[in-house]
N, C-alpha and C positions, 0 to 999 in steps of 0.2 A: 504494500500500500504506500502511495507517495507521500511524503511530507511537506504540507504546504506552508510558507511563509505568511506569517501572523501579518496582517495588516496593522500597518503604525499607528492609526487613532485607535485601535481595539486591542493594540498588541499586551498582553497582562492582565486588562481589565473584565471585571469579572460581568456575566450576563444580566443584566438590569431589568426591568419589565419598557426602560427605554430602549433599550437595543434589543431587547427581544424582537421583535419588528422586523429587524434588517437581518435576521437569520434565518426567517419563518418561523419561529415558535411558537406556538400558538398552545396552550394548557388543554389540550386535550386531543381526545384518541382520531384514529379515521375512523370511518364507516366500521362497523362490525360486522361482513360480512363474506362469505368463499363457498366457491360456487363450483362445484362438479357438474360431471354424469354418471350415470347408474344406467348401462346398457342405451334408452331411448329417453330415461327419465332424467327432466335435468333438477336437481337438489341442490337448495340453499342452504348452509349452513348458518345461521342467525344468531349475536349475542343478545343478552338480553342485560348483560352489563358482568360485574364480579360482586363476589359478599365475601367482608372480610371474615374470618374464625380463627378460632385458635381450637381447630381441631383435634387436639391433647384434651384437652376442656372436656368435650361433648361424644370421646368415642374410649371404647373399650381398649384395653391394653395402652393407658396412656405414655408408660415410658417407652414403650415400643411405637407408639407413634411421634414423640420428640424424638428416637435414636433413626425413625426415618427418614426423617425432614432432616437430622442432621448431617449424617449421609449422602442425600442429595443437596447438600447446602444449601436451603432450604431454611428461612427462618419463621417462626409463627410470629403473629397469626399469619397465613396463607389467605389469598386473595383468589375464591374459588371461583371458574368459569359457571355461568348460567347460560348453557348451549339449548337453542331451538334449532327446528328441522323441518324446512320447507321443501316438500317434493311436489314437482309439478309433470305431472303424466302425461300433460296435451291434453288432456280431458279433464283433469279435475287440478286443483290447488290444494293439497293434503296439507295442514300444520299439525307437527309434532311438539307440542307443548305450546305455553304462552309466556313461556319466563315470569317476574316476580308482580308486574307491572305496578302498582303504588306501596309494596306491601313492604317492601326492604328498603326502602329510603334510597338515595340519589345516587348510587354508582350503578344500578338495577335498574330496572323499568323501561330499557334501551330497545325493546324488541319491533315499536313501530318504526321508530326512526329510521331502524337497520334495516327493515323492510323495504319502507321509500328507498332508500338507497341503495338498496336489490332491483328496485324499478316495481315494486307490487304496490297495492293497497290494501290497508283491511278488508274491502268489501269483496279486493277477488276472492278470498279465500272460501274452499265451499264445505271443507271440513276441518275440525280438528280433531285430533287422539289426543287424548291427555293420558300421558303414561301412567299416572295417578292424581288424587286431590292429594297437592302441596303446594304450600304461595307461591313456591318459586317455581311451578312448573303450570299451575292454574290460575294463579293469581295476578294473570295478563288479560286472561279472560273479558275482565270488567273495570272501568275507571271510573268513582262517582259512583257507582250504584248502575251504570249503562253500560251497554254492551261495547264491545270494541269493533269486532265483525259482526257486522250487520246482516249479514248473508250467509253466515256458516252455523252449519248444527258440530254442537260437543258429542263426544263419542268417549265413550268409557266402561271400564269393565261394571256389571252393578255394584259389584264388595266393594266399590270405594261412595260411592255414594248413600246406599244403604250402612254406611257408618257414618261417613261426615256429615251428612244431609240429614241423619235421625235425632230426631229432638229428644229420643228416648237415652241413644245413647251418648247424647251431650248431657244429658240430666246425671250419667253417673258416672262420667268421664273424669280422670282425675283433673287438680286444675291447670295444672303442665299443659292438657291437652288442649284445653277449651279453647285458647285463640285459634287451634286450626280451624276447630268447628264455626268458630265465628268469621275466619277467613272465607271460608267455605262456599258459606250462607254468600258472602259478600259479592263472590265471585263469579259462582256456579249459578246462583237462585235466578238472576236474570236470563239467563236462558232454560231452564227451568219454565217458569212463568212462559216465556213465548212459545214453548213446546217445543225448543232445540235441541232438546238433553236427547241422547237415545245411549242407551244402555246394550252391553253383550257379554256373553257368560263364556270367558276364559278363550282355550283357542279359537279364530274364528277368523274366517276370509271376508273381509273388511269390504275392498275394492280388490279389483284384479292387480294383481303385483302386490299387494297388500296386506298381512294377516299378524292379529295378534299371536303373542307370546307369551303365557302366564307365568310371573316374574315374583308369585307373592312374597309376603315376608314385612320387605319396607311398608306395607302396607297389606290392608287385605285383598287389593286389585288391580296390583302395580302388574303391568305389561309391557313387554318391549315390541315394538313392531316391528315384522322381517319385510324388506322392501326387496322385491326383487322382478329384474326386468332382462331377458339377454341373457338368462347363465351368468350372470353378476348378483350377489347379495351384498344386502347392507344392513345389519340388524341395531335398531337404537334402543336402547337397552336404561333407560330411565338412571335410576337413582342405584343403579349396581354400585357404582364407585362413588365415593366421596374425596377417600384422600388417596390421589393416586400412587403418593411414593412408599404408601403403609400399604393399601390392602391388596395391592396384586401381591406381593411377595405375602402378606398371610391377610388369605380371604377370611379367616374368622374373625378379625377386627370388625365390630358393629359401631354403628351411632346412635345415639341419644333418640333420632328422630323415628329408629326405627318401631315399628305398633308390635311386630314379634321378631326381636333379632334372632332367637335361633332358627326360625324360618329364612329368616335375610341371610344367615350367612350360608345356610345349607345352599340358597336357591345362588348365592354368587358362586359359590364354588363348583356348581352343577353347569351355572353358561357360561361362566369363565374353559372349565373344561372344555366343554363344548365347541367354544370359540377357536378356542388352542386346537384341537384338531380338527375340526371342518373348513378353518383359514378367511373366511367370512370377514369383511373390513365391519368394522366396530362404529358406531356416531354415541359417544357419551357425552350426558348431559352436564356432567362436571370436571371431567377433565378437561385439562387448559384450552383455551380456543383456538382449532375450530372443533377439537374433542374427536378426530378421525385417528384409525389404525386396527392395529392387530393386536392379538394375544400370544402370547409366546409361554408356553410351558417351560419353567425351571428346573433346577434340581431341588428346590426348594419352593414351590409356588409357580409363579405366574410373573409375568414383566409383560408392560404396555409398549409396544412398540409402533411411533407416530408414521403418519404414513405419507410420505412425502409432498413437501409443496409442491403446486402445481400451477404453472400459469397457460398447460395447453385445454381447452375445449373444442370439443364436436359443436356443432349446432343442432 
């Protein structure tokens, strides 16, 4: 790399918010967005922003989750991607989640923006899968009490709304739980009401190239969706990973958020498997953006392996 000679009015002095200007600096990100194909389907990958954690905090085996991060040099709290997933068929506009949209305060709620600047609109979209009811994956849904897409029906397994959605069981939910419930309500009930909700019971062929993936655990109706068009798969896999440099190397690390972690970790360490041998390219919701790649079996576990940038497209 060459070494360029410091300009003499700027030579030593340090970046100002006045000379920021004459460098382009500007305090914030580009667009959030990366854009493949999947055989004929073309797919958006979408940020919907990061949330900061201190993942040691909120997840089992915590000093094994600080000697991870330490290892990868890595410091907490960690700034976790909030990854959506736009596929577009030629026929339909499929969205895979809605990110956090008002629910996690200001580094979050990025998911329309990045959209426009995908070239869509809320109103194209004609569906969505929501891999489960959680803020940061349904809680784009709605801003204000109003719908976002105005044109799209939700789609979900029923075990996640026959819990979030039951006033029975927010009555004896402990009180840890109760703001999901109340996210829920907040997010979900508006289309609800317009008679957009439609519910399905575990695996099930969605649209053609389409079908869920029963994923439970994190929830009781968390689903990944297998996309496939062409002899190409691409399975997005919701809330498997949280911290990516602890639980692929040991998938029985849980989180706080899970409703049954020893279902959660059984069911990671079942598609983790899985993934590792069938070679299937991965879209996860929390690993760093754009959350694309493979599974690589260990001698000890599991390693994420990203899967290369790319700036060629088909049309």
């Amino acid at each position: 790399m060459p070494v360029l000679a410091a300009s003499p009015a700027n030579a030593g002095s340090p970046l100002t918010a006045d000379t920021a200007s004459s460098y382009g600096w500007v305090a914030r990100q580009a667009p959030g967005f990366y854009r493949f194909t999947l055989g004929a389907f073309r797919i958006t990958v979408l940020s919907d922003g990061t949330a900061p954690r201190d993942v040691a905090k909120i997840m089992s085996k915590p000093q094994a989750v600080r000697d991870a991060f330490a290892a990868a040099h890595q410091t907490l709290p960690v700034e976790i991607s909030v990854n959506c997933f736009l596929i577009d068929t030629g026929d339909r506009r499929i969205l895979i989640d809605t990110g956090a949209g008002e629910l996690f305060g200001p580094l979050t709620g990025h998911l329309v923006e990045n959209l426009r600047a995908a070239g869509y609109e809320p109103g194209d979209i004609d569906d969505i899968l929501l891999t489960h009811i959680h803020g940061d994956h349904s809680g784009g849904l709605s801003i204000g009490g109003r719908p976002v897409f105005p044109n799209a029906t939700v789609h979900v397994d029923q075990r996640d709304p026959a819990l979030w959605l039951s006033p029975e069981a927010e009555a004896t939910a402990p009180a840890a739980a109760r703001m999901t419930f109340q996210q829920s309500h907040q997010t979900v009930d508006p289309y609800v009401r317009a008679g957009r909700l439609r519910t399905f019971d575990g695996a099930a062929q969605l649209f053609p190239g389409v079908r869920s993936v029963p994923l439970y655990g994190h929830t009781p109706g968390m689903n990944g969706y297998l996309i496939e068009n062409q002899g190409q798969r691409l399975l997005l896999w919701g809330d498997i990973i949280h911290a990516t440099e602890a639980q692929f190397r040991d998938p029985t690390i849980t989180i706080e958020y899970d409703v049954d972690p020893t279902a959660a970790a059984t069911t990671r360490q079942r598609i983790l498997a899985d993934a590792a041998r069938q070679g299937y390219m991965v879209g996860s919701a929390h690993v760093t953006f754009p959350g694309l790649g493979h599974v690589r079996t260990e001698h000890a576990g599991f390693s994420w392996v990203p899967a290369p940038y790319s700036t060629k497209l088909t049309e």
